[in-house]
C-alpha positions in Angstrom: 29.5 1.3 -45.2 26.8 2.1 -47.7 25.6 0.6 -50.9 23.5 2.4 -53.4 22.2 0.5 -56.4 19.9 3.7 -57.2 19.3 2.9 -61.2 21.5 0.8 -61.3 19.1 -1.1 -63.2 17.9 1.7 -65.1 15.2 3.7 -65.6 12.7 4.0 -68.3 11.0 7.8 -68.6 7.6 8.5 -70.4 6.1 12.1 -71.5 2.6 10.8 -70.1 0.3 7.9 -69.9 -0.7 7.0 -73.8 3.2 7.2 -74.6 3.4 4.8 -71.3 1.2 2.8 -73.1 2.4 3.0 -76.5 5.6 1.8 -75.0 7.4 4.8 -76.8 10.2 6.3 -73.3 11.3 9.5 -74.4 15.0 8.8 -72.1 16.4 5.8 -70.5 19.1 6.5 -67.8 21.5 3.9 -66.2 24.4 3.9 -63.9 27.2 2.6 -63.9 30.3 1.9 -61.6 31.2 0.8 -58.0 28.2 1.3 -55.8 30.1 0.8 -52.6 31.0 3.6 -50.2 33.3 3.2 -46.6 33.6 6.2 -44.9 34.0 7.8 -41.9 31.4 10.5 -40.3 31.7 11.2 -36.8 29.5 13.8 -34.3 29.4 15.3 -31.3 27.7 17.6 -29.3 28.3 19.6 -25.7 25.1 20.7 -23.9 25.4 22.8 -20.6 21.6 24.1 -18.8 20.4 25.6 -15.8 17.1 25.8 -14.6 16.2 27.8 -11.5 13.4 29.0 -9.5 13.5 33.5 -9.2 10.6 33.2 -7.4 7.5 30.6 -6.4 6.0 31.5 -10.1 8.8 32.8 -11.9 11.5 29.4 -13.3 14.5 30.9 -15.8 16.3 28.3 -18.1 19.8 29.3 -19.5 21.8 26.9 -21.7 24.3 26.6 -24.0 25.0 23.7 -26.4 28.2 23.1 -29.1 27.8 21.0 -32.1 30.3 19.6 -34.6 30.3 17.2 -37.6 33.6 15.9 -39.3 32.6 16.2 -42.8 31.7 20.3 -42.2 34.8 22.7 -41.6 32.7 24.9 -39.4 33.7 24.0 -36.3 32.2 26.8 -33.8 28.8 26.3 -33.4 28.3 26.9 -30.3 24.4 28.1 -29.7 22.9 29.7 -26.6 19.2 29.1 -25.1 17.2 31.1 -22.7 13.5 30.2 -21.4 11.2 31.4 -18.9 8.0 30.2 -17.6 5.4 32.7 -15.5 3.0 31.7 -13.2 1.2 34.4 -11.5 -1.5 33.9 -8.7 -3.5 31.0 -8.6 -1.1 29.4 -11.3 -3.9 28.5 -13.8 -2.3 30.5 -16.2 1.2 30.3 -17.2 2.9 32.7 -19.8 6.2 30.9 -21.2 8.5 32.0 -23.5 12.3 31.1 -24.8 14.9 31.9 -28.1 17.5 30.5 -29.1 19.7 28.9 -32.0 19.7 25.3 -32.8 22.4 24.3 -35.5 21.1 21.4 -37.9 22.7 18.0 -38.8 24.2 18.0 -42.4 23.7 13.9 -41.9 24.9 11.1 -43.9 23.0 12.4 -47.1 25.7 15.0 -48.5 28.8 13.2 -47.9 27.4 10.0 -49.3 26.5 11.6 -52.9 30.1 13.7 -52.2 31.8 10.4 -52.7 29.6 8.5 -54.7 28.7 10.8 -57.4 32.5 12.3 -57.6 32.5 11.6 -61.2 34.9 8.5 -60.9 32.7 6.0 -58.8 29.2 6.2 -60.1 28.8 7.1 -64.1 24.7 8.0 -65.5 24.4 7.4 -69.1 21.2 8.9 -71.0 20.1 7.0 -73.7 17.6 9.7 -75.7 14.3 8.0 -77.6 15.6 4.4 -76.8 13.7 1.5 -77.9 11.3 -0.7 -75.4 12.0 -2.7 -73.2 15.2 -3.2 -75.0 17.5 -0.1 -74.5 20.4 -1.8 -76.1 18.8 -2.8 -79.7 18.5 1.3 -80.1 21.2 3.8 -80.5 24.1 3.7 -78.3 24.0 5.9 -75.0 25.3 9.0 -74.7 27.6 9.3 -71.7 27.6 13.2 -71.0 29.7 14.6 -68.2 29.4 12.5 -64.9 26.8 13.4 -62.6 28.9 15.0 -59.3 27.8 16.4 -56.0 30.1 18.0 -54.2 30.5 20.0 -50.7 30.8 23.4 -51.3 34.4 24.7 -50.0 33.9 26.5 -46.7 30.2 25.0 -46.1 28.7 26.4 -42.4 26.3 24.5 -40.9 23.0 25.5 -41.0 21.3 26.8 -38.4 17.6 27.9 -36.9 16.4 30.6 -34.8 13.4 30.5 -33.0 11.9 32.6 -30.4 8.5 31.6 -29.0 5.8 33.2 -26.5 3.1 31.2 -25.4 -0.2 31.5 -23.2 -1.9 28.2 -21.5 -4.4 28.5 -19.1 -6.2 25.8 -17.2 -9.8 25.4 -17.6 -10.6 22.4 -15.7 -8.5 19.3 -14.4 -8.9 17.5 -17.3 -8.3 20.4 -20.1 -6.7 23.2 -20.8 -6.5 26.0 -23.6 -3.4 27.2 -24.8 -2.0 30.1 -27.4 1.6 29.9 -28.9 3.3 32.4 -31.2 6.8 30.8 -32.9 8.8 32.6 -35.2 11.4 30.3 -36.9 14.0 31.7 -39.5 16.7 29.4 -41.2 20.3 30.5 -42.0 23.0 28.7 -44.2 20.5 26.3 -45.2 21.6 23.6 -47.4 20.5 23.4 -51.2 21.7 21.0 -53.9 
């Protein structure tokens, strides 16, 4: 269940500080409508690893992980993982290193202004040079077509790759120096 009283009271807007202060808004916005919202949003999520020693300095990490929101109809996002960490000689200095793709939660957000702003439930009316602090003794509001956020049809979820190489190296007990490189690129990402 969600409520959202968002301007609800309205919202005075001024062109800059001495119009603030001349008490001269150049809009006044206001919504309107039934700010309540029950709906349904469910998760879940599969997550299969394996870690295992190749040798004394050499550990591999393979997983595999599934992800999968109601409100998206993408429903195979399944994302592999690999890691390794090396640890030659003395094992003061460690070389580690992993990819892999990490789908992203679309979250509440989206589906909330879906239904809210649907252009029945919430209504914004703009009310252009209105008069201060009394909107109501001015000209009447304009009511121009609803606000509405939608999902787009056939939305995937967004996802992230990332493959990373680092260096650390051990300089005493208490401290230790480390170099990473990460390379992160976004896919599908979500836009309003």
């Amino acid at each position: 269940d969600i409520t959202d009283r968002n301007d609800f009271g309205g919202r005075y807007e001024f062109a800059n500080l001495d119009l603030y202060s001349a008490g001269q808004p150049y809009v006044f916005t206001v919504n309107d409508g039934d700010p309540r919202l029950k709906y349904d949003l469910t998760t879940a999520d599969a997550h299969f690893q394996d870690e295992f020693k190749v040798r004394s300095d050499l550990t591999l990490m393979m997983g595999i992980r599934y992800d999968w929101e109601s409100i998206m109809e993408d429903k195979n996002n399944v994302s592999p993982r690999f890691a390794f960490s090396f640890a030659p000689g003395s094992k003061r200095t460690a070389i580690r290193g992993g990819a892999g793709l990490f789908y992203e939660r679309v979250g509440e957000t989206p589906g909330e202004r879906g239904n809210l702003y649907n252009g029945d439930q919430i209504r914004s009316y703009i009310y252009n040079n209105p008069t201060y602090p009394d909107h109501t003794l001015g000209s009447p509001g304009i009511a121009p077509p609803p606000t509405r956020y939608q999902l787009e049809p056939g939305l995937k979820t967004p996802f992230l790759g990332q493959v990373s190489v680092g260096l650390d190296r051990q300089l005493t007990l208490e401290s230790s120096l480390s170099f990473e490189y990460l390379h992160l690129r976004g896919d599908k990402l979500l836009r309003v």
